[in-house]
C-alpha positions in Angstrom: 231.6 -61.4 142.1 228.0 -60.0 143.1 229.8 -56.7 143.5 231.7 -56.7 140.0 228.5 -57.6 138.5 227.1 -54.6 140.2 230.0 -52.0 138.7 229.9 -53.4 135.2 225.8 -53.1 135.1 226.9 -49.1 137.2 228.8 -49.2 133.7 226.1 -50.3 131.0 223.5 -47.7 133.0 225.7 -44.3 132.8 226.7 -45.2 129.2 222.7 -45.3 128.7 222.2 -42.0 130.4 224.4 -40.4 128.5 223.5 -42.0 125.1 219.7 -40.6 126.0 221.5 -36.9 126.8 223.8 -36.9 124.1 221.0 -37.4 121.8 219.1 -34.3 122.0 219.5 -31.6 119.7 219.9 -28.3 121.1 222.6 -26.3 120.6 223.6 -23.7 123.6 225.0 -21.0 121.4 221.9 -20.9 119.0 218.8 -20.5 121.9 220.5 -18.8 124.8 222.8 -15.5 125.7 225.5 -17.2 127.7 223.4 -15.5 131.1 220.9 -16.3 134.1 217.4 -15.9 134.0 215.8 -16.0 137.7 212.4 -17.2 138.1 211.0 -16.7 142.2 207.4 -19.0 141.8 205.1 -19.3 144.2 202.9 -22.4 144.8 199.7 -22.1 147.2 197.6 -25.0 147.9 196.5 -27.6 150.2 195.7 -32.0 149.5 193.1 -30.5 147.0 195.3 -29.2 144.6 197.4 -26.0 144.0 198.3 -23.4 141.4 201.7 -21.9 141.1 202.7 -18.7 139.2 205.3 -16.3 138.5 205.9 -13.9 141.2 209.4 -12.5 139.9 211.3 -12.3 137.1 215.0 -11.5 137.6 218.0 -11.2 135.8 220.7 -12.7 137.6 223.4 -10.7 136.5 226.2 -14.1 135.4 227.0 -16.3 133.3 225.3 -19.6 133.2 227.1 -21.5 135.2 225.3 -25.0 134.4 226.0 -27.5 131.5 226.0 -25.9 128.3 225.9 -30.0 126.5 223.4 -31.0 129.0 220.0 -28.9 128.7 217.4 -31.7 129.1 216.9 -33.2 132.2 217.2 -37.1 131.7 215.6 -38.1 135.0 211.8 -39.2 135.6 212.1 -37.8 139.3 210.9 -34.8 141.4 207.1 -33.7 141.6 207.6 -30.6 139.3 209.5 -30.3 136.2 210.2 -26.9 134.6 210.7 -27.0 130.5 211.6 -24.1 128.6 210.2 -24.1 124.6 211.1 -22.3 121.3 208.3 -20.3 121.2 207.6 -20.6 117.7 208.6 -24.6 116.9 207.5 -25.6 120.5 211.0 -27.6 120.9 212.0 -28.5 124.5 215.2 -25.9 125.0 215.9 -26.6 128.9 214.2 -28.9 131.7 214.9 -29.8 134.7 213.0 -31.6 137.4 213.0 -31.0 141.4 210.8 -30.8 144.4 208.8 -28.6 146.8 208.3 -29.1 150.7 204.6 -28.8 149.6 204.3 -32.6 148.4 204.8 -33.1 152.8 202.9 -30.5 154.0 200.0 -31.2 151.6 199.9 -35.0 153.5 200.5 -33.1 157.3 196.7 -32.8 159.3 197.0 -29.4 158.5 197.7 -29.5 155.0 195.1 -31.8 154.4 192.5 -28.6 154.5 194.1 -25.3 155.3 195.8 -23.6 152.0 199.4 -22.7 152.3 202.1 -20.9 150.1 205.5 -22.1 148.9 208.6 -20.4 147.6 210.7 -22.0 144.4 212.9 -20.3 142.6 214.1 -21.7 139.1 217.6 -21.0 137.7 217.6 -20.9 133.7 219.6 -20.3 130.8 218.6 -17.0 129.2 217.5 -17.3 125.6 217.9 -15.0 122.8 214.2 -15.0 121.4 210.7 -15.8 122.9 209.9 -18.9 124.8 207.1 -20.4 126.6 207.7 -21.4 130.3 205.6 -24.6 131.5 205.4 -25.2 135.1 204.3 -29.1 135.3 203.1 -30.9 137.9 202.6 -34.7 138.3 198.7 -35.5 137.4 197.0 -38.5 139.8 198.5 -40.8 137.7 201.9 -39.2 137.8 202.5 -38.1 134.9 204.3 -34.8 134.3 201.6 -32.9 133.1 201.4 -28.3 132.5 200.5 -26.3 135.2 200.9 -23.5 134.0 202.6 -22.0 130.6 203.8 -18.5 130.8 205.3 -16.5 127.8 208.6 -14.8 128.3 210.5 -12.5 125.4 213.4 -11.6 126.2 213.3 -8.3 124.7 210.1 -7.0 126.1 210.2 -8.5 129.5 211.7 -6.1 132.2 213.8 -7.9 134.6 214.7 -6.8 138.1 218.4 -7.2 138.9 219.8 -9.7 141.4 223.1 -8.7 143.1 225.2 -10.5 145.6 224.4 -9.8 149.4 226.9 -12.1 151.3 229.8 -12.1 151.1 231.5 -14.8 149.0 234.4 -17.3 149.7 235.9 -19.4 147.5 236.8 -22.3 149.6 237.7 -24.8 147.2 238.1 -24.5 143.1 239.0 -27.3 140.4 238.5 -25.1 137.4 235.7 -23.8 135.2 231.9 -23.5 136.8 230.3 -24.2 133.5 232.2 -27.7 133.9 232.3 -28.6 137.5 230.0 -29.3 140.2 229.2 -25.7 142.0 228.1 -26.1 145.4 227.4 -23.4 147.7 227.6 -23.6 151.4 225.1 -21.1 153.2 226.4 -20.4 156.8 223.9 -19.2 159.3 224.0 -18.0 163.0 227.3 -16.7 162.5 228.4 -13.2 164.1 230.3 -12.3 160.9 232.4 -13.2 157.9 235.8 -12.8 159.9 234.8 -15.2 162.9 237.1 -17.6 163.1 234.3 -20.6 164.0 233.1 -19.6 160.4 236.5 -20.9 158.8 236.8 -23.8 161.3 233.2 -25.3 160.2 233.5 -24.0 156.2 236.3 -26.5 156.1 234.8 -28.9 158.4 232.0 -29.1 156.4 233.7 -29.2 152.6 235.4 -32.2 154.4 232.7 -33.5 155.1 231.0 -33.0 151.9 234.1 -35.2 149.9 234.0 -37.8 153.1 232.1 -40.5 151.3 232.1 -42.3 148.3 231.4 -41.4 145.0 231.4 -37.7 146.2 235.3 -38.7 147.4 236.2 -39.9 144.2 234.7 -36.7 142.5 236.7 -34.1 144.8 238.4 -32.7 141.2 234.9 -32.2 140.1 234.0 -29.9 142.4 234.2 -26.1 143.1 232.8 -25.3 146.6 232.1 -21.7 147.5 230.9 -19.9 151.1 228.2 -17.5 152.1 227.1 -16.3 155.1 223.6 -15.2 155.5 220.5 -16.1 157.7 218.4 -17.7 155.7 215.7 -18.7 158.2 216.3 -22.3 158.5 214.9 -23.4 161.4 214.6 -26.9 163.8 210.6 -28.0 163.9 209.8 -28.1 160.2 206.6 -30.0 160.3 206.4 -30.7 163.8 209.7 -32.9 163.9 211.8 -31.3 166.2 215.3 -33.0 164.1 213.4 -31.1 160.4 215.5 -28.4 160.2 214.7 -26.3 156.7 213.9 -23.0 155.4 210.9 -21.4 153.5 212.8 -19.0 152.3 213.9 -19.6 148.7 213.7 -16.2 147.4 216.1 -14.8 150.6 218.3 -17.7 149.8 219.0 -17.3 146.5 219.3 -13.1 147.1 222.1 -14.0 149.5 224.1 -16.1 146.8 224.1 -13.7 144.3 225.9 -14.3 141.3 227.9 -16.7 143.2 228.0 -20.0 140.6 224.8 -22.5 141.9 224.6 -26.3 141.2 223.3 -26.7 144.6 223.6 -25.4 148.1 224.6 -26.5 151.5 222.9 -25.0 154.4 225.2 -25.4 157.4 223.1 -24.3 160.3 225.7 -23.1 164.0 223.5 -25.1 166.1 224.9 -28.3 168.3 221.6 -29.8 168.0 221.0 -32.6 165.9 219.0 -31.9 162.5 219.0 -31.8 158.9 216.7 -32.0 156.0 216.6 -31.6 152.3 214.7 -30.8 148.9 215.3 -32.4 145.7 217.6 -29.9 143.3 216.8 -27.0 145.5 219.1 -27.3 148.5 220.2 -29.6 151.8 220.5 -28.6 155.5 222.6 -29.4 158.1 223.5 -28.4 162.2 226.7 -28.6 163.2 226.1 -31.2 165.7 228.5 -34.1 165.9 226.8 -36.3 163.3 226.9 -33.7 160.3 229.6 -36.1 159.4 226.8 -38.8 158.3 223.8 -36.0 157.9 225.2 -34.1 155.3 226.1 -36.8 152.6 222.7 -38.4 154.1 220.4 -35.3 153.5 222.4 -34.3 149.8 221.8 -37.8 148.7 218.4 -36.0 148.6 219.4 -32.9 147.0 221.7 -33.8 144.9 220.5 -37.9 143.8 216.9 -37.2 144.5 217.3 -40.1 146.9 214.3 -41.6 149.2 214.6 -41.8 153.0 215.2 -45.8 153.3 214.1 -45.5 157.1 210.9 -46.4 158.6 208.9 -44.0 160.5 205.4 -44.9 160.6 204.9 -41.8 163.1 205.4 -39.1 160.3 201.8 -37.4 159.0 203.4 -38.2 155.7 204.4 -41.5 156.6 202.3 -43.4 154.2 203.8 -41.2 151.0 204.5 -44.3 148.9 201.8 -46.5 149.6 199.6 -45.9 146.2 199.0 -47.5 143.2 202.4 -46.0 141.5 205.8 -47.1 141.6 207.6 -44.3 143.8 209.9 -41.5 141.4 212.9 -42.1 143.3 215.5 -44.8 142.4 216.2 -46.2 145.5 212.3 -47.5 146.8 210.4 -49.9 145.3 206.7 -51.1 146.1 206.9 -53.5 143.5 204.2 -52.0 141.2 206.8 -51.3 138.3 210.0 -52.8 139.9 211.5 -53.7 136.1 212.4 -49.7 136.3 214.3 -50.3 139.6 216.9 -52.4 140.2 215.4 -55.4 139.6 218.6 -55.5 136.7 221.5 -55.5 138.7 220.0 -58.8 141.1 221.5 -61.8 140.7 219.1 -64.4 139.6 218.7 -66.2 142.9 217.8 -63.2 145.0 214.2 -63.8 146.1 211.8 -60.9 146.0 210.9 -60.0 148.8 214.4 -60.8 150.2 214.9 -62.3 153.6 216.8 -60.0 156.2 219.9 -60.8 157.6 220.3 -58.5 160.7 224.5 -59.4 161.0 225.3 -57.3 158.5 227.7 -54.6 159.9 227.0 -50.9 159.9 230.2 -50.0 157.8 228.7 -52.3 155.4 225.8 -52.4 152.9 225.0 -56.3 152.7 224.5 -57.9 149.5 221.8 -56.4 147.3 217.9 -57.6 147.6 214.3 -56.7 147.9 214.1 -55.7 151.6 210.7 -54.9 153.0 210.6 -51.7 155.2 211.7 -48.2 153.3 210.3 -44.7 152.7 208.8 -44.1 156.4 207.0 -47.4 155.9 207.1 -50.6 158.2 205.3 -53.0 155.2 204.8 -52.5 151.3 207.8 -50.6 150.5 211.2 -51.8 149.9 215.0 -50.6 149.8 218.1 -52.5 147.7 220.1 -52.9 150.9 220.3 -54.3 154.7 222.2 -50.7 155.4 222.9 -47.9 153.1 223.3 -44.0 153.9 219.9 -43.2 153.3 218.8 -45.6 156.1 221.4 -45.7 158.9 224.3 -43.7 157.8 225.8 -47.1 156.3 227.5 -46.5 153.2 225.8 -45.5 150.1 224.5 -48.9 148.4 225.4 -49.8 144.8 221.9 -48.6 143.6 222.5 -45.1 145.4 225.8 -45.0 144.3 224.7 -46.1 140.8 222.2 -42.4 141.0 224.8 -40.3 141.9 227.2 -41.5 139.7 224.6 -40.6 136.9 223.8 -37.3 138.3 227.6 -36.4 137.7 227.9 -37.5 134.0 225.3 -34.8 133.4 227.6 -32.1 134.9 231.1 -33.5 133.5 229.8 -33.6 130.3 
C-alpha cells in the first residue's frame, strides 16, 4: 500500500512539472533558427569567489537536437543556470541549470586559496535576433543570481565552426533526436574505431545503461550513439584514486561533433574501478566489473542531478551540505526546508528522523523515511531510503525514481 501511495503521489508530481512547463510562453519557431549555438566558458576562481566568461563562440553546425516544447528549465538544481533573453522585451527564451567540478575543488585544501580554471561548454538553441546571455551563479543564500550578462546578435557575431572529429556510431536509434533522449557514449583508450573490444564494451555498456529501472522502462526513448576519442579522463580527480573525470570540456565536445547531445557517457578501457559525474554535463565510467552498478549510479548524477547518499566523512568536501540551506538536490535533506523534499510522499506515522533497520536486503530499498547519514556526511544529513542506487548500488528509491521520471517528461514532451 506504502508503495502505491508512493506511484500515485510519482503521478500528481510529473503532472505538476509538466503543468509548470507547459505553461510558458515561448514559441520555438518565433525566437530561434532550428540550429546550435556553442558556448566554451571558462570559470577561474578559488573559495573566495570566481568569475566566468566567454572564451568561444561556435557554431555547431546541426540542428537542435533538444526539446523544441521544453525551453525553460523547470528544476531549482545545479550551482549555475544559463538563461537566454529577448534582447529587447528581456523574456526568458531558454535555461537550463547544471554543474561545474569547481563547487569540489573550491572546498579541496587547495582550493581553499590557490585560484584555478574550469572548462563548461553550453549547448543552445540559436536565435534569430539579439539576445542577452546571463551566466548565474548561486549567491550565499543560494539564490540563482547573474554572473555575468553577455550580448550576442546573431547577425554580427562571427562564429567559429565545430565539425565532427570521431568517428560516429549509431548504436542504438528509436526515432527523431529532437524527441528522444540522445546520449553519447565517449570511448577512450581504444586503439581504433575497428577494434573489436570497442564493439564488445559499446554494447556492454548501452546494456548497461537500460539495466535499471526507470531507464529500463524508457529503452524506446532513447537514441544512443558512439565516439571514440581521448578525452583526458583520468583516475585521481581530487586525490581519490576511484574520481575518475576529465577537465576537458571543450576537447569533449570537439570530439562529438554534430553528433545529437542530451548527455554523454564516458566509458573509460581501464579494469580499475572508478567513475564520477557532473550534473547535465556528462558521467564516467571504467570498465571494471562493477560498471554494471557505476554507470546508472554516477548518471543518476548527470542525468537526475542526484546527491551521493553515501557517507564519507574523509572527502575535503565532505561537509558540502552542512550549512544553513536545504541542499539543491532532491534526494538529501538536512531538514532546513524538508516541505520541498519528500516529506509529501511519507506516510503519516514515519517519524523524522527515522529509525534504521539494517535487515533490509541490498536488492531492496526499505520502506521510505528520514534516515540520518547522506551526502558524505555521518550526522545532519539525511537520504529517503535504507538502500538506494545512489548509496549502495541498491535500486533506485521511489524519490530518485520519482526525479528521473521528471527529467524524462521534459524530453518526451
Amino acid at each position: 500500500m506504502k508503495y502505491k501511495i508512493g506511484m500515485l503521489l510519482l503521478v500528481a508530481a510529473m503532472a505538476m512539472v509538466q503543468g509548470e512547463v507547459g505553461a510558458q510562453t515561448v514559441k520555438f519557431s518565433k525566437y530561434f533558427t532550428g540550429g546550435t549555438l556553442r558556448l566554451d566558458c571558462s570559470r577561474e576562481g578559488n573559495a573566495e569567489g570566481d568569475t566566468v566568461w566567454v572564451s568561444r563562440w561556435l557554431d555547431r553546425s546541426a540542428d537542435w537536437h533538444g526539446s523544441r516544447t521544453v525551453l525553460i528549465d523547470p528544476f531549482d538544481n545545479g550551482d549555475y543556470r544559463v538563461e537566454m533573453r529577448d534582447a529587447k522585451s528581456g523574456k526568458v527564451l531558454y535555461s537550463k541549470g547544471y554543474s561545474n567540478l569547481f563547487r569540489e575543488y573550491k572546498g579541496t585544501a587547495k582550493g581553499k586559496k590557490v585560484k584555478a580554471r574550469f572548462e563548461e561548454t553550453l549547448l543552445l538553441p540559436m536565435p534569430k535576433r539579439k539576445v542577452n546571455i546571463a551566466l548565474q551563479r548561486r549567491d550565499e543564500h543560494m539564490k540563482l543570481v547573474d554572473q555575468t550578462v553577455v550580448p550576442f546578435d546573431p547577425g554580427e557575431r562571427e562564429l567559429d565552426f565545430n565539425y565532427h572529429i570521431g568517428v560516429r556510431t549509431d548504436l542504438e536509434l528509436h526515432g527523431d533526436p529532437q524527441d528522444k533522449v540522445d546520449v553519447v557514449i565517449v570511448a577512450q583508450g581504444y586503439d581504433s574505431d575497428s577494434d573489436p573490444q570497442l564493439r564488445v564494451d559499446y554494447y556492454r555498456m548501452k546494456e548497461i545503461l537500460f539495466g535499471q529501472k526507470p531507464f529500463k522502462n524508457h529503452r524506446n526513448d532513447f537514441n544512443v550513439y558512439g565516439v571514440k576519442a581521448d578525452v583526458d579522463a583520468e583516475f585521481g580527480t581530487f586525490g581519490i584514486d576511484r574520481y575518475l573525470m576529465t577537465f576537458s570540456l571543450w576537447k569533449l565536445h570537439d570530439a562529438l561533433g554534430t553528433t545529437p547531445c542530451d548527455y554523454i557517457i564516458i566509458m573509460v578501457n581501464s579494469d580499475t574501478y572508478g567513475g564520477g559525474a557532473i550534473y547535465n554535463f556528462y558521467a564516467v565510467t571504467s570498465m571494471h566489473r562493477l560498471a554494471e552498478y557505476v554507470l546508472p549510479h554516477e548518471f543518476g548524477h548527470s542525468f537526475g542531478g542526484l546527491a551521493d547518499e553515501y557517507v564519507d566523512e574523509d572527502l575535503a568536501y565532505g561537509n558540502l551540505h552542512i550549512n544553513d540551506y536545504e541542499p539543491l538536490e532532491p534526494n538529501i535533506t538536512n531538514l532546513k526546508a524538508f516541505d520541498r523534499k519528500w516529506k509529501s510522499m511519507l506516510p503519516a506515522e514515519v517519524k523524522i528522523p527515522t529509525p534504521e533497520n539494517q535487515d533490509v536486503p541490498r536488492s531492496e530499498c526499505g520502506p521510505l523515511g528520514v534516515y540520518e547519514g547522506a551526502g558524505y556526511a555521518n550526522e545532519g544529513v539525511y537520504r529517503p531510503a535504507m538502500r538506494c542506487m545512489m548509496r549502495d548500488y541498491a535500486p533506485f528509491c521511489p524519490v530518485c525514481a520519482k526525479r528521473l521520471e521528471e527529467v524524462f517528461s521534459l524530453y518526451l514532451k
